[in-house]
C-alpha positions as MATLAB code, in Angstrom:
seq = 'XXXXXXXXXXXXXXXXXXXXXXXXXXXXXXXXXXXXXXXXXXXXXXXXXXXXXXXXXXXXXXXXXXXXXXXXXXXXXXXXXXXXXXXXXXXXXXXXXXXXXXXXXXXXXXXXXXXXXXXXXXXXXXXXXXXXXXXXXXXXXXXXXXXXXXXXXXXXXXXXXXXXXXXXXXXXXXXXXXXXXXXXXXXXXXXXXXXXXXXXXXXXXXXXXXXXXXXXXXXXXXXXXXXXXXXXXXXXXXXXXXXXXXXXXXXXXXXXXXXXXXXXXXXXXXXXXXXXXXXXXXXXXXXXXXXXXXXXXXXX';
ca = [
       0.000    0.000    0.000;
       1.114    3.717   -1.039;
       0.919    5.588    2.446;
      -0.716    8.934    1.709;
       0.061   11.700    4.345;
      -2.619   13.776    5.258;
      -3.598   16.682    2.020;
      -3.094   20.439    3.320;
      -3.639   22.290   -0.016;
      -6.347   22.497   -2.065;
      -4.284   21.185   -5.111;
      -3.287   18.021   -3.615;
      -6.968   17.420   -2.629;
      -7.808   18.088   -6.625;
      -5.160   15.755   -7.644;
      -6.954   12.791   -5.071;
     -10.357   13.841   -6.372;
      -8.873   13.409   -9.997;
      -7.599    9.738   -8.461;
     -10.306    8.452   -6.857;
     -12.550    5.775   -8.883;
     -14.957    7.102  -11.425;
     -18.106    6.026  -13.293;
     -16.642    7.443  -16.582;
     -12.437    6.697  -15.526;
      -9.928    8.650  -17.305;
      -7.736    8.029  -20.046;
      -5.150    5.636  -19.315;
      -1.437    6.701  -18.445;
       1.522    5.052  -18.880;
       4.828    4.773  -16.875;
       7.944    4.324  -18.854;
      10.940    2.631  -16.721;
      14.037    1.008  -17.317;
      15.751   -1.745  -15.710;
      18.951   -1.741  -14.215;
      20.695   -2.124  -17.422;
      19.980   -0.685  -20.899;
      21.621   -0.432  -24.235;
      21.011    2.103  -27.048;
      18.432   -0.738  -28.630;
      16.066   -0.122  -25.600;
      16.836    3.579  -25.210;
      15.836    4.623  -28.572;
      13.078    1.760  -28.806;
      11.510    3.278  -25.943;
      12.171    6.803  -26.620;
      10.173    5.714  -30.026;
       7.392    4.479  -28.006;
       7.404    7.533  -24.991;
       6.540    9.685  -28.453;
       3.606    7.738  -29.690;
       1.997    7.754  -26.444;
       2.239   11.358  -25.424;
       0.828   13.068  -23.418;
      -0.617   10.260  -21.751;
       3.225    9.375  -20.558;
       5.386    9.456  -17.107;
       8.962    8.701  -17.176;
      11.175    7.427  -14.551;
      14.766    8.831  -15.376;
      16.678    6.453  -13.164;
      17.895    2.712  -13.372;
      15.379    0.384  -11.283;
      16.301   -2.988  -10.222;
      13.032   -4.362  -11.094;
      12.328   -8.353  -11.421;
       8.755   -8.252  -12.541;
       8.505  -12.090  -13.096;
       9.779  -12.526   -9.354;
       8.112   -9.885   -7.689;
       5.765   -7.500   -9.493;
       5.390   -5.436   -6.112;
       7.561   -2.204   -6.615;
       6.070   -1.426  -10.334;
       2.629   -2.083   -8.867;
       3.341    0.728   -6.436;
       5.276    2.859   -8.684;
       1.741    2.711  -11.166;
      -0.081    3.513   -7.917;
       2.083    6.683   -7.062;
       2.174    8.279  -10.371;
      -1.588    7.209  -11.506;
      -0.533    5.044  -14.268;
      -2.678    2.336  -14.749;
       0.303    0.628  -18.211;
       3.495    0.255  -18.002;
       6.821   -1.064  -20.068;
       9.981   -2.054  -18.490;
      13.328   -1.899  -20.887;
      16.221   -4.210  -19.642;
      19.312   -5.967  -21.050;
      21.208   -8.963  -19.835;
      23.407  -11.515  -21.217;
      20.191  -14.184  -20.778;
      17.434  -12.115  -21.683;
      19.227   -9.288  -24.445;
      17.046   -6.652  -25.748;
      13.495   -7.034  -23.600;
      10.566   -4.802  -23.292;
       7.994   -5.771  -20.830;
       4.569   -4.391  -21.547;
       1.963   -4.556  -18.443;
      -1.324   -3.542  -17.044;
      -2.595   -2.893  -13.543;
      -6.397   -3.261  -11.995;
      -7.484   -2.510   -8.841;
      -4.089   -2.080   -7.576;
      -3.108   -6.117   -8.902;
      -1.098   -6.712  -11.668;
      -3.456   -8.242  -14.924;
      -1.493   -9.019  -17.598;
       2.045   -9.213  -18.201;
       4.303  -10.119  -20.843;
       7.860   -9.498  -22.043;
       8.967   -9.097  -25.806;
      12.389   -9.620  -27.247;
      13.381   -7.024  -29.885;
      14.470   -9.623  -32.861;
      14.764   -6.688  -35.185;
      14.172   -2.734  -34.764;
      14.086    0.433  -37.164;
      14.194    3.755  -35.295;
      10.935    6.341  -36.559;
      14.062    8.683  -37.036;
      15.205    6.332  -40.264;
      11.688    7.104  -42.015;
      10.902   10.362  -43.540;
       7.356   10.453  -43.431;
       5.666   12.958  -41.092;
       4.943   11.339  -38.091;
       1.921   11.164  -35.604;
       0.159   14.509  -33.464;
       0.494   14.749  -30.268;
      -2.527   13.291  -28.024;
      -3.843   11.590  -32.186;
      -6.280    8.597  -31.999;
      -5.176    5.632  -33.783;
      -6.181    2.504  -35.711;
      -4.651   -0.661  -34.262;
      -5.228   -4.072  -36.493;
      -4.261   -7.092  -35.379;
      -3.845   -9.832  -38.081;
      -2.330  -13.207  -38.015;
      -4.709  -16.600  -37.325;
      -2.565  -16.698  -33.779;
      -4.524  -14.120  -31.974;
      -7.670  -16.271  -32.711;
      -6.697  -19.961  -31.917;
      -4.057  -19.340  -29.152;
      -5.441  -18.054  -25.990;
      -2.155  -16.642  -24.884;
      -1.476  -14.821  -27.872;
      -5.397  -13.634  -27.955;
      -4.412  -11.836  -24.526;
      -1.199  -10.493  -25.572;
      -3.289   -9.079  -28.517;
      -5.540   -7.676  -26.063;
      -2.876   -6.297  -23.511;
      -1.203   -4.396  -26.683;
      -4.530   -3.161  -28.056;
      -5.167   -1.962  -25.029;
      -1.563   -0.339  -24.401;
      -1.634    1.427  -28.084;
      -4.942    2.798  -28.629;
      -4.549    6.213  -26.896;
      -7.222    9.021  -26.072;
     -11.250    8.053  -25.681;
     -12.957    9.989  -28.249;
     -16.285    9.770  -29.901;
     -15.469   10.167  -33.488;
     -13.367   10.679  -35.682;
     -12.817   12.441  -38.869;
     -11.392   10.532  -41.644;
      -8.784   13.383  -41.867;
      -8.128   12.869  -38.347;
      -7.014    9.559  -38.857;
      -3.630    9.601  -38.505;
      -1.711    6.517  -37.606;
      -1.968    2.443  -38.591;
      -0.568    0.715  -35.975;
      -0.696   -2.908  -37.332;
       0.221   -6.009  -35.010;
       0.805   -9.525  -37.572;
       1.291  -12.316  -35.469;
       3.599  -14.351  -37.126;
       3.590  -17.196  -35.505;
       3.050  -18.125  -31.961;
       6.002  -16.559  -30.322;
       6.914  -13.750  -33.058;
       4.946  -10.378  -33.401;
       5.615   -7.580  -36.270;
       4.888   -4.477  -35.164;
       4.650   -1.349  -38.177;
       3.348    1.494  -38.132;
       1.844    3.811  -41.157;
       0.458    6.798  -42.026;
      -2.659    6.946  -44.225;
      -2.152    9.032  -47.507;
      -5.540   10.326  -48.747;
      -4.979   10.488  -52.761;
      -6.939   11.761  -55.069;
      -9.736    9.602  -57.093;
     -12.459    9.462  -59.872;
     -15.150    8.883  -56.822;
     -15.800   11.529  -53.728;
     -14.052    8.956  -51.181;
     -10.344    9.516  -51.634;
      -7.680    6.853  -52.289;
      -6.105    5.635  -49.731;
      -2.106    4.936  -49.287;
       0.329    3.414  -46.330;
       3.537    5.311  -45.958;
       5.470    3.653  -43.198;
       6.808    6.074  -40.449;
       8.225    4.061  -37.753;
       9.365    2.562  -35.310;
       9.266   -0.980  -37.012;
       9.657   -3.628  -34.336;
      10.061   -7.644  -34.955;
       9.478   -9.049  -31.440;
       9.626  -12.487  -29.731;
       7.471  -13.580  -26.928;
       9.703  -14.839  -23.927;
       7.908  -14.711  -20.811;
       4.178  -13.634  -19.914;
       2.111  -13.503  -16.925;
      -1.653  -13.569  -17.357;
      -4.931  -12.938  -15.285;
      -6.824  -15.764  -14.487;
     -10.459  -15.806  -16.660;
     -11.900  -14.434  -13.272;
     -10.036  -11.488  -12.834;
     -10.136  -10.668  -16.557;
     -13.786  -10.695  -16.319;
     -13.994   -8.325  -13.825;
     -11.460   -5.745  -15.163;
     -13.878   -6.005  -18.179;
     -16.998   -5.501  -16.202;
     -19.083   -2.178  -17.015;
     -20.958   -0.339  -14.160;
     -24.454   -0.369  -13.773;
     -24.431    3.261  -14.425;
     -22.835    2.953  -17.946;
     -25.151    0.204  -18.919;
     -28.299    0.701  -21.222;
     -31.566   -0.258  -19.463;
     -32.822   -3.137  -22.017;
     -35.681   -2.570  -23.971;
     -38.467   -4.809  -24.804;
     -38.888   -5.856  -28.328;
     -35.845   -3.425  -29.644;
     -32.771   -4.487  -31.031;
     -29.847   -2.759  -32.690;
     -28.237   -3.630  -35.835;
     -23.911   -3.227  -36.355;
     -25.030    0.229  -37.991;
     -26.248    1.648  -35.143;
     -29.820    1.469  -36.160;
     -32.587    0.376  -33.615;
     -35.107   -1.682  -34.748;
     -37.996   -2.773  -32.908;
     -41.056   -4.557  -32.813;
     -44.345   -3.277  -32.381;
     -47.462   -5.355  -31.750;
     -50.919   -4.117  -32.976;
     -54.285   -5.946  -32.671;
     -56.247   -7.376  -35.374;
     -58.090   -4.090  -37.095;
     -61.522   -4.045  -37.832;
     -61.557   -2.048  -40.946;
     -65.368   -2.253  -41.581;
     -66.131    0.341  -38.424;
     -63.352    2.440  -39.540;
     -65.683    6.026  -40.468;
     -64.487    7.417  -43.178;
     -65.100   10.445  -45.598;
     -68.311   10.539  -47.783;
     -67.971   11.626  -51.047;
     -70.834   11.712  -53.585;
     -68.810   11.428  -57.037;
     -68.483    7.965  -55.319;
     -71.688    6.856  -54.666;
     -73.485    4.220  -57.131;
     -75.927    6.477  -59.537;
     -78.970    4.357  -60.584;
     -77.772    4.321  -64.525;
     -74.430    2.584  -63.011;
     -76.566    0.162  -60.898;
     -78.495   -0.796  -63.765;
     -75.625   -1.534  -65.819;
     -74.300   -4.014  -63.062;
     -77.277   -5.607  -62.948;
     -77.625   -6.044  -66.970;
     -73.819   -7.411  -66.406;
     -74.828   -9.934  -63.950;
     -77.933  -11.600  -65.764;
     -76.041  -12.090  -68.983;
     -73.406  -13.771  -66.965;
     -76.081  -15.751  -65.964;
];
């Protein structure tokens, strides 16, 4: 437990109203450390990744001697100090070279762990294209048949969805749409990470043509150790409140459009008391009576 000494000012009563649990939470942060060794792979692989997720970013400047796998304690307390509910540990060793270890938190528990071996990088600096706004929403795909049939890798998917995909918002404009962060799982231990920028080209319709210009980083990583929630846990990081949740409706639906469609239930009409308007140029004259009945005996 983080032992909180008693507020005197008014901001550091702000800053634990901003804290405290919410209906509607706020955007996720995420706390950038490294471990008590680093080479320039991690450093700039990191730096690559503190850029993409400003502003929601804290950094810890200093070496830590963390051992996540063997005690997740001191990052789960570090997340609690600085409000960060994701983190990512950089490290370096002789057994495990090159390792980034991307996390979540819930309820002051670790969820989900698990740390990826940098196989192959590119730097964003060795791309020209212009890269992404600050605080920009993205578009994260995930592709690769390994994020369907292996559970493990279906989390992972999750974890890094979850870790990547920046800012709520309620729309966005297709000009707005920025970066492509794409995730192909490879196989079961290998994930490509590249990211693009949409190029909105010029075409014989009104909906422009759309092109990928890679901008960087470009990361080829390698699953080595993970650390998942149990199905019961997972469910109840994923549970909604009561508050958020629609009040269900009887007889209405809603289609993947949006629409709502329901059902409405009328009685069986009785269209021969219906009253309705009297107008003479439709009533039978006797000539047109006459006719009928003329009609009707030669039928006969």
């Amino acid at each position: 437990m983080v032992r909180v000494e008693k507020i005197k000012t008014k901001k550091g009563k702000r800053v634990l109203v901003d804290r405290a649990p919410k209906t509607v939470e706020n955007d996720k942060k995420t706390l950038f450390c490294r471990g008590t060794k680093t080479n320039e792979i991690i450093n700039h692989a990191m730096m690559d990744l503190y850029d993409m997720k400003k502003p929601l970013t804290t950094k810890m400047d200093k070496h830590n001697p963390y051992h996540l796998f063997e005690d997740e304690t001191p990052i789960v307390r570090a997340g609690a100090k600085f409000d960060t509910s994701m983190f990512v540990l950089g490290c370096n060793s002789k057994k495990k070279p090159n390792c980034l270890t991307f996390g979540r938190t819930f309820d002051g528990q670790l969820l989900d762990m698990a740390e990826l071996r940098i196989i192959a990088y590119q730097s964003a600096s060795n791309f020209e294209t212009a890269k992404m706004t600050l605080g920009s929403k993205p578009c994260i795909v995930l592709e690769g048949a390994a994020f369907e049939s292996d559970p493990d890798m279906k989390r992972i998917g999750n974890l890094m969805v979850d870790w990547f995909r920046g800012p709520k918002v309620d729309t966005v404009r297709l000009e707005g749409l920025e970066t492509v962060i794409v995730f192909t799982a490879i196989d079961e231990k290998t994930i490509a990470l590249r990211v693009y920028r949409p190029l909105l080209k010029k075409s014989a319709t009104a909906t422009p043509r759309v092109e990928l210009a890679e901008m960087g980083p470009s990361l080829n990583l390698e699953v080595m150790r993970k650390k998942l929630a149990d199905d019961t846990l997972f469910k109840l990081a994923c549970k909604k409140p009561k508050a958020l949740m629609k009040k269900r409706r009887k007889n209405m639906s809603e289609d993947v459009f949006g629409n709502q469609l329901a059902r409405v239930h009328v009685g069986k009409q009785r269209t021969d008391d219906i009253q309705t308007r009297k107008v003479k140029a439709l009533k039978k004259t006797p000539l047109v009576e006459a006719a009928a009945g003329e009609d009707a005996a030669m039928e006969e």
